[in-house]
N, C-alpha and C positions, 0 to 999 in steps of 0.2 A: 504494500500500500504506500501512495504517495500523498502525502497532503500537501496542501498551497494555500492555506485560508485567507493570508493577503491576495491571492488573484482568485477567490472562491470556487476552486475544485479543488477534488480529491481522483485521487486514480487508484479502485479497488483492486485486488490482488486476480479478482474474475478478470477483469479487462475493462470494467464500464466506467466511465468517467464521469461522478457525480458532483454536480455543481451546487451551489449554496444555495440557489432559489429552488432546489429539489428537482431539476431538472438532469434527463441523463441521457449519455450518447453509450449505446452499447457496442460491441466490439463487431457487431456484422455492420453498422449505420445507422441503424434505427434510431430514431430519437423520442424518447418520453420526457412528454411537455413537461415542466413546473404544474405541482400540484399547490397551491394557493388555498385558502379559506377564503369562505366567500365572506362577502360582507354585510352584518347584518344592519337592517335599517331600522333606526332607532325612531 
């Protein structure tokens, strides 16, 4: 495992590269969006 948290990735031992806004590139290309909470309205 790599971490970078001043450039917000980390590079798992699997191969997928997770970024701080929870977004991930996996090692075939695929990309899984940032998962967020949604915002509640007050």
């Amino acid at each position: 495992m790599a971490r970078h948290p001043e450039q917000g990735w980390s590079l798992l031992c699997n191969g997928v590269l997770l970024f701080e806004d929870t977004g991930e590139l996996l090692p075939d290309g695929r990309v899984i969006a940032p998962r967020r909470p949604l915002a509640v309205a007050a």
